[in-house]
C-alpha positions as CSV (number, residue, x, y, z in Angstrom):
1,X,0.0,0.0,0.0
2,X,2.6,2.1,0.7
3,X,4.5,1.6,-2.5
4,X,1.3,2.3,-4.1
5,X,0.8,5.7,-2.5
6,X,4.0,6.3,-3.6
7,X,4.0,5.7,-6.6
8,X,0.9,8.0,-6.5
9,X,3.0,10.9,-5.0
10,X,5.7,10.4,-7.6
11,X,2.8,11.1,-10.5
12,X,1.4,14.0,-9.5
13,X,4.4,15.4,-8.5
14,X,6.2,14.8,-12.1
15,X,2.6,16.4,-13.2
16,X,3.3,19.4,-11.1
17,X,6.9,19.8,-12.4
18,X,5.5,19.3,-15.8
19,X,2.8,22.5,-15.1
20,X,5.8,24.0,-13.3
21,X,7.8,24.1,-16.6
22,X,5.0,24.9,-19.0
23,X,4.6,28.1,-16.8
24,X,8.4,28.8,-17.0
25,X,8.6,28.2,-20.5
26,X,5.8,31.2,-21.0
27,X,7.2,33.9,-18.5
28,X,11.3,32.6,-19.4
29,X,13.6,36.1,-20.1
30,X,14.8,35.4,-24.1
31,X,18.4,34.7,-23.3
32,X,20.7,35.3,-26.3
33,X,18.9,37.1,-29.5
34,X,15.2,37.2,-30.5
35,X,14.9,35.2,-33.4
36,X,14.4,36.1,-37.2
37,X,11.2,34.5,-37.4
38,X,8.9,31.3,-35.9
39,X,10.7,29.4,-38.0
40,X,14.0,30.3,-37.2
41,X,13.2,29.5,-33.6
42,X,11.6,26.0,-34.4
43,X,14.8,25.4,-36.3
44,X,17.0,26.5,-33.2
45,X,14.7,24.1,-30.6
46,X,15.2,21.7,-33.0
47,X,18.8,21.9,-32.7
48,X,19.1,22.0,-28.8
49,X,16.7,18.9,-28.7
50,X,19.7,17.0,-30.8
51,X,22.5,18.7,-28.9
52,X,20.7,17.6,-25.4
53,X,19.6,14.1,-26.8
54,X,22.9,13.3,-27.8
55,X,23.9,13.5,-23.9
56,X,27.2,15.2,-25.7
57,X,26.8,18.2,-23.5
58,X,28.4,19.2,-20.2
59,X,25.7,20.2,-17.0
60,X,26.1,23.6,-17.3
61,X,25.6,23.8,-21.2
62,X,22.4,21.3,-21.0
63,X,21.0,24.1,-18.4
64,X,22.2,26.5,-20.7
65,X,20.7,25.1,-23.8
66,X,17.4,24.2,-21.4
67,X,17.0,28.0,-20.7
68,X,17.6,29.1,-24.1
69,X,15.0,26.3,-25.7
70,X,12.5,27.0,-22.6
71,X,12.6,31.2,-23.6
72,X,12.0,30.1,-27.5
73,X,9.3,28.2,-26.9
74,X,7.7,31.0,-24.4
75,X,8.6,33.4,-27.8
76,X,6.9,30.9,-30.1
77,X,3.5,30.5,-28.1
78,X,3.1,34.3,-27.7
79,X,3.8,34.4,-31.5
80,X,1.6,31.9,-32.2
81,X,-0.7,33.7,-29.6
82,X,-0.8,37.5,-31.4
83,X,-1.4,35.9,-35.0
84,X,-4.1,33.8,-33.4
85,X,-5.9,37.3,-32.1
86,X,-5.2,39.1,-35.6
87,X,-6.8,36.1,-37.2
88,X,-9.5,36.3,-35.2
89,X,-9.8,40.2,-36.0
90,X,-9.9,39.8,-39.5
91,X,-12.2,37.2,-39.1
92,X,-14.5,39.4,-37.5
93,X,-14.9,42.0,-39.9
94,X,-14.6,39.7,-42.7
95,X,-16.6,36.5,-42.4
96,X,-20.0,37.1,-42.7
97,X,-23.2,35.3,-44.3
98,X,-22.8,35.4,-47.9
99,X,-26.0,37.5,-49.2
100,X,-27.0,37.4,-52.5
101,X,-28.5,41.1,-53.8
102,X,-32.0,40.6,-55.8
103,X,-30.4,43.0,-58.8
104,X,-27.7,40.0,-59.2
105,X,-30.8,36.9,-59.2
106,X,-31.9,39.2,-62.3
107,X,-29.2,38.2,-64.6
């Protein structure tokens, strides 16, 4: 029962570190320069993934690389997050029931 409980603990907590890094990744400084472009960053977390998954790296440049990857993906959801908002302004003033006018049923 113990073990069980335990095993419980261990599961919520690796849940809470997960929220805990989703929240850091959002409010992380950009460390280094702002990328070009959403793309550009993509391609740069791309690159740290294989540089930290090729356990290649010493502690202090897996935190390093860690920070830098955690404020590009912070950069990309905001990014993501202000096209999402113009989208939906555009949408606003633009999508609207198509109405056919009587003077064009006449032809």
């Amino acid at each position: 029962m113990v073990k069980s409980s335990s095993r419980q603990g261990s599961a919520s907590g690796a849940a809470a570190e997960g929220a805990d890094a989703a929240r850091e990744a959002q409010a992380a400084p950009m460390t280094g320069p702002a990328p070009e472009s959403f793309e550009h960053a993509l391609g740069e977390l791309e690159q740290i993934v294989q540089r930290m998954e090729s356990g290649a790296l010493s502690l202090e440049q897996s935190l390093a690389d860690y920070r830098r990857g955690a404020a590009l993906v912070g950069w990309c959801r905001r990014s993501l997050a202000d096209v999402q908002q113009q989208v939906r302004i555009l949408e606003a003033d633009l999508l609207r029931p198509f109405e056919v006018d009587a003077a064009d049923d006449s032809r």
